[in-house]
N, C-alpha and C positions, 0 to 999 in steps of 0.2 A: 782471313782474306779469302774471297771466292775466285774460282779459275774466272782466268779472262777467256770468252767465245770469241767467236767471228766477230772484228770490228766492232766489236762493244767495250767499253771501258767496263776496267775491275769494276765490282760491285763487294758492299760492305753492311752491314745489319745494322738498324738504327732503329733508333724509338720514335713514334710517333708524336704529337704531343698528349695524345691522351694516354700514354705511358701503356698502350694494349698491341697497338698492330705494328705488326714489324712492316715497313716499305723497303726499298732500296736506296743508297743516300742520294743518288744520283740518277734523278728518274726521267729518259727520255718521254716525250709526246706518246710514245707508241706503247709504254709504258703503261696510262689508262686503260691500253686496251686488251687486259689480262682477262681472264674470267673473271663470271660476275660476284662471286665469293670473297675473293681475293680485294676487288677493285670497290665496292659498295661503298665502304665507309670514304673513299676520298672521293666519289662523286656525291656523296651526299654535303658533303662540307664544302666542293664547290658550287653546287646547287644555291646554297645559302649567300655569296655573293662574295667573301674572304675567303677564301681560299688559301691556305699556305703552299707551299710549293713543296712536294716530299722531297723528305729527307731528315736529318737529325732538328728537330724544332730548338733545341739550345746549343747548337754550335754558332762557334764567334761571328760564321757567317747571317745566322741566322738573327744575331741583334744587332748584326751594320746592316740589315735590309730592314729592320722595323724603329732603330733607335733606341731599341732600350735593351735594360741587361736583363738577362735571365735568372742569371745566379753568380756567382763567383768564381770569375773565370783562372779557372787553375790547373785545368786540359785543357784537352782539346776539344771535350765535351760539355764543360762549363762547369763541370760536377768531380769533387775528388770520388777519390773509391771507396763506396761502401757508404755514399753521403744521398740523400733523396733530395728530391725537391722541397723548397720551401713554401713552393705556393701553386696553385695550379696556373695554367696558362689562363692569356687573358679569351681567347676565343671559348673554351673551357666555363669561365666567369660568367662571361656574358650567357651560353646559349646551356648553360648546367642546368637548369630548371626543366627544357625541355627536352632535353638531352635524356635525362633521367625517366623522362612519363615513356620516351620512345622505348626506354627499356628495360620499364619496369617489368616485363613478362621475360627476358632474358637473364639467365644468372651466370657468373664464372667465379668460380672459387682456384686458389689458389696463391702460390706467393704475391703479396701487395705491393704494390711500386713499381712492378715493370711487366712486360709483358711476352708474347711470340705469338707467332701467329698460328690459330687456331688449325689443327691440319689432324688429318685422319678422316677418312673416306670422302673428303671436298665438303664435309656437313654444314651447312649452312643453317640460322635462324631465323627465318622467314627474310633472308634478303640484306641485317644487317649485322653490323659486329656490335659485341656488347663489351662492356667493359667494368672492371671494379672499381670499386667507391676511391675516393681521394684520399689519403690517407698520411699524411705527410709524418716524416720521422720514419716510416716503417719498409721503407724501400729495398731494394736487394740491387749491388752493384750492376750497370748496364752491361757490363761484361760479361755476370754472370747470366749461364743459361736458367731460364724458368722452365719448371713444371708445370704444364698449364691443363686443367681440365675443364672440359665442355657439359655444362647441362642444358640440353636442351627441352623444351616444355614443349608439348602441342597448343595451336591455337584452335584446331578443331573442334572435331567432338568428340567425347571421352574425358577423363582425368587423367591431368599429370601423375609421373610416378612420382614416389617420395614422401615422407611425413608431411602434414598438413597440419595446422592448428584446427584443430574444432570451432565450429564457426558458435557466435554467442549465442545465449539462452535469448530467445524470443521476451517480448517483455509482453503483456499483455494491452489489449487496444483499451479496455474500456466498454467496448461496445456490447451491448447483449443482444441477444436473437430478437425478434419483433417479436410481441405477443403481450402476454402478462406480465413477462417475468423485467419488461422495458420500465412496465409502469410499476409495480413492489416495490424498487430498491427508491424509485424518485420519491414514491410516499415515506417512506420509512427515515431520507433523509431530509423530507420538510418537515419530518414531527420534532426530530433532531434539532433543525435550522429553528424551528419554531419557539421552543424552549430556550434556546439559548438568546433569543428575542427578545422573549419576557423577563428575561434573567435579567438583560438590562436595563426595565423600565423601574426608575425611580421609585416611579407613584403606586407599585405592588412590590415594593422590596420588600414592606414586614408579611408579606401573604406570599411569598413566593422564595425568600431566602429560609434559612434554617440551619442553629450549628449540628453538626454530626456528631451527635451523643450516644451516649447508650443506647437511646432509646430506640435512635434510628440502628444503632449495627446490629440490637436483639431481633430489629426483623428482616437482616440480609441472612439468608442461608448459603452454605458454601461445598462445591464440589470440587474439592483439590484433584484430584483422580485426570479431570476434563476443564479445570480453572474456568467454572463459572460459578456467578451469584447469582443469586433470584431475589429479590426486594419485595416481599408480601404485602398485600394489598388485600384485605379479603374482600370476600361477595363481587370477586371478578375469576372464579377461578383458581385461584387460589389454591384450593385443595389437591387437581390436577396439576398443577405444576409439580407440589411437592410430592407425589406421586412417583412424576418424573426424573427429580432428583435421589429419590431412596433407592429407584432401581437403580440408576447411574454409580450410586456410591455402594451398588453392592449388598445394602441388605436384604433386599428383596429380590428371585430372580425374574420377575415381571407383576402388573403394574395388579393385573389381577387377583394375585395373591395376597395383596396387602390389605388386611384387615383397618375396621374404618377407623376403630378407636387408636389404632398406632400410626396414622397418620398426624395428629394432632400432637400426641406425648413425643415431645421432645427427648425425652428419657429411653424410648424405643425407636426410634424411627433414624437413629444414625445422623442423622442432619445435625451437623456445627454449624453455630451463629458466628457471624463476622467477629459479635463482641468477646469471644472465648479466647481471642488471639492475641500476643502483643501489638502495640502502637507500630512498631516495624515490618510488623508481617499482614496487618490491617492496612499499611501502606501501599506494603509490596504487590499485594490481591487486587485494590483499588485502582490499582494503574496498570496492572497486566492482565486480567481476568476480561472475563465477557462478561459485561453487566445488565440484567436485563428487565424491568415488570412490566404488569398488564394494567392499563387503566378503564376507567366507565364511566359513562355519563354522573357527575357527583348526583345528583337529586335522586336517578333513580338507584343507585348505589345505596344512599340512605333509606332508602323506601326499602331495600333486599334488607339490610342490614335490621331495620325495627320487627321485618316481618320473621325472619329468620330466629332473632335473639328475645325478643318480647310475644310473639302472638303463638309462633308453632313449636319454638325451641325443639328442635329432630333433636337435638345431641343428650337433650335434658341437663341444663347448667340451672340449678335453680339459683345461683347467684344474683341472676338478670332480673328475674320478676320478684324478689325475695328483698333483694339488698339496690340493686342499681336504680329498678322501677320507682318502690317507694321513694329515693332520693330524689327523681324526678318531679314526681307528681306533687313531696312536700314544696317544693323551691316553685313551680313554676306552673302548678295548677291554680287557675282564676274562683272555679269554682268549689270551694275546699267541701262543702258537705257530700261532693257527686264520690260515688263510693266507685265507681268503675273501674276497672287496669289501667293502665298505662293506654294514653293516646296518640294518636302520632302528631298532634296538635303540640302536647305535653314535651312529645319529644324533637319538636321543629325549636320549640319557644327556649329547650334548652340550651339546643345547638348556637342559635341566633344571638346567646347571650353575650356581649362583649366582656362577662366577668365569670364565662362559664371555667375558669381554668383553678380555682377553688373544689370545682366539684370534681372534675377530671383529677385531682391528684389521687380523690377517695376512691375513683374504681379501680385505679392503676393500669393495667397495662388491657384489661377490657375495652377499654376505647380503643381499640386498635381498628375496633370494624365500623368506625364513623368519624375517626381524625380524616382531615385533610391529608391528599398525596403527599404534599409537602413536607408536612410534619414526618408523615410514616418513611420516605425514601431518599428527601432533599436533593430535587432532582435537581437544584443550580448549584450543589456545591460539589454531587457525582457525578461522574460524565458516563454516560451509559451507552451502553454498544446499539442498544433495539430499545422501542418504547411499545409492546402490545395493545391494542385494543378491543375489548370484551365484544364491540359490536362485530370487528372483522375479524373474528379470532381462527373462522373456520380457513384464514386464509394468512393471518399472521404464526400460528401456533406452526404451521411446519417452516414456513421461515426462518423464524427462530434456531427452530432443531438443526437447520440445515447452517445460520451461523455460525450457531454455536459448538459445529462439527458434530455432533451427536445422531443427525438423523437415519443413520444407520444403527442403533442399538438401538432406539427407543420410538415410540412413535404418541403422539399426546393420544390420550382416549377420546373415543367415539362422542362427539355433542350433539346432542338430540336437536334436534330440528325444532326453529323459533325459541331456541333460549336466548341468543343472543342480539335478539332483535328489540331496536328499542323503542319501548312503546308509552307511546305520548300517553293516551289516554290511560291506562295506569296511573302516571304523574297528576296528571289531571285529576282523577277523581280521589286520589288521595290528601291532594293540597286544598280538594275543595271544600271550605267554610274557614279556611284560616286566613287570617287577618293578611293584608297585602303587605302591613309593617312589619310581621313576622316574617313575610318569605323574602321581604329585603334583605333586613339584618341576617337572615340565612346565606344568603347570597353573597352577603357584604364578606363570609369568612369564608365562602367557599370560590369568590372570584377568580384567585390564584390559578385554582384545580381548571376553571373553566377557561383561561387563557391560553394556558402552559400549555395545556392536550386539544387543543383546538375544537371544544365542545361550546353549540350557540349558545346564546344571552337566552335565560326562557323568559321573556318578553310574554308571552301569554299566560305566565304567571303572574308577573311582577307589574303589568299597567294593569 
């Protein structure tokens, strides 16, 4: 009980109802007009248009002026000893939502369920009282005194003291700088969109599908080291890539060192084929790996490929003009007394054969530098990360590297100026004096190629 003053009635400590500020039970008029510390939180709730009258909000008095019960009345205070509230008040109910945003920047820790009023140096939190969360069950007798401590935050400038959560990892926009590098990534994902286009047209499913045999996994190479593939493709390059990969895997320690004939021998050059693996681990590469080839215009790809393997042979294979040639020229030469090599006539009319896959079993894996993409990489049944292009190479080839995270170890070798340039007139004068039915049925096996990689109809061959 508190002394009585001059002409004032005893005074006695009671709880609010928001279970935080202590008032007086019996509060004169003159009573609002304490400091502003003190006084804030009950002119803020007469502000709002209800108002309770201070004093104990669950005394008997307090539910014959509203009609209804509080709790259980078994004091004098509605509440036995050591028993909390069941529920919060209703003004509480109603105005808790915004009650809560006013004081999300204030915090008070301490015992739950009751309160006192905040005291030590008049400290005030920008003007209001704050109060802890609702928490029913875990109260602390109204009798007893609480412990109460003050955190107060600045709203200013500066940071609060105190541990902070780490605010989250930024996520990336999406957006790239304006320039080049806006238009790269949109090419590279319509070659993607493109392929998987053709993939669903009906009318080139046997020209454009293909199951994943041997033959295709003998031409994927594999860098475990950096988990990528490379799907060979010759007379696009070819050669440089696997360059790129030997350094990568460590046999070589750059790109210059590597002699030309151990590029090719697979026996020396460190490079495992996809098909050396098991069925498990062929899986597991296929769906985690960066996968990636280079493609070329088909027509003049064959034109590299008869000039390279039939007219100049650099490597010196005489297998080509020995064994492959004659097979050509028996099968598919018109005029049989003309004693000449191999023409590219000879070798259009073989391509164009719809029953050429008799003779393709005999060279075996020599056709590798005049099969269709399809055949060599089965680009609708692998999903590949990057699709290159021999024409844009000077500007796909660090792309790539840069993908494929590597562009800091390795860098593709220097390409001579107009090699990758594609030239009509070449095509031209090579197809010139063969029959328009020939470059059809050429056509008619390589359509796939020229859908899938988005290379024109050559229309100035074929009418």
């Amino acid at each position: 009980m508190g002394e009585k003053k001059e002409g004032r009635p005893t005074m006695r400590r009671g709880l609010w109802s928001c279970g935080l500020l202590v008032l007086p039970a019996r509060a004169s008029p003159r009573s609002w007009q304490r400091p502003h510390a003190e006084r804030g939180f009950g002119r803020r709730v007469r502000r709002r248009g209800r108002a309770e009258p201070p004093g104990d909000a669950h005394s008997p008095q307090a539910a014959a002026r509203t009609g209804r019960r509080r709790g259980p009345r078994r004091g004098g205070d509605g509440l036995a000893r050591g028993e909390s509230l069941a529920r919060p008040p209703s003004s509480f109910r109603r105005r808790g939502s915004r009650r809560r945003r006013r004081h999300r920047h204030h915090h008070i820790s301490g015992g739950a369920g009751g309160g006192a009023e905040a005291a030590g140096g008049g400290a005030e939190a920008s003007g209001r009282a704050s109060r802890a969360p609702w928490a029913p069950g875990h109260g602390a007798p109204r009798s007893q005194a609480l412990e109460v401590r003050v955190e107060l935050r600045p709203r200013g400038r500066g940071r609060a003291q105190g541990p902070r959560q780490a605010p989250a990892p930024r996520r990336p926009t999406g957006k790239m700088p304006l320039g080049d590098q806006l238009v790269q990534p949109l090419v590279y994902m319509q070659r993607l969109e493109l392929i998987r286009n053709v993939c669903r047209e009906e009318a080139l499913r046997s020209l454009s599908h293909t199951a994943i045999s041997k033959f295709v996994l003998d031409r994927i190479f594999v860098c475990d080291k950096h988990r990528i593939l490379f799907c060979q493709t010759p007379k696009v390059g070819n050669t440089q890539w696997k360059k790129v990969l030997i350094v990568l895997n460590g046999a070589f320690p750059s790109i210059e060192e590597i002699p030309e004939n151990v590029v090719h021998d697979h026996e020396k050059n460190g490079l495992p084929r996809l098909s050396s693996f098991s069925n498990e681990e062929i899986q597991m590469r296929l769906k985690t790996y960066f996968k990636f080839f280079i493609v070329r215009d088909p027509f003049e790809r064959l034109i590299s490929a008869f000039k390279d393997k039939f007219v100049h042979n650099p490597r010196f294979e005489p297998w080509y003009r020995h064994e492959i040639a004659p097979g050509i020229i028996r099968k598919y030469r018109r005029n049989r007394t003309e004693t000449r090599g191999i023409q590219f006539e000879d070798f259009v009319r073989y391509l164009g054969d719809p029953n050429h896959r008799w003779l393709d079993l005999q060279f075996g894996d020599h056709i590798i530098h005049w099969v269709t993409y399809v055949e060599l990489c089965a680009p609708c049944e692998i999903r590949y990360s990057v699709i290159g292009h021999h024409e844009t190479l000077e500007e796909d080839a660090p792309y790539i590297l840069k993908e494929a995270g590597i562009d800091h170890l390795v860098s593709y070798p220097t390409i001579p100026p107009g090699i990758t340039v594609y030239n009509k007139t070449k095509v031209e004068h090579y197809f010139l004096g063969i029959s328009k039915r020939d470059i059809r049925r050429l056509y008619a096996r390589f359509e796939g190629d020229f859908k899938l990689f988005g290379y024109q109809k050559p229309d100035f061959l074929l009418n």
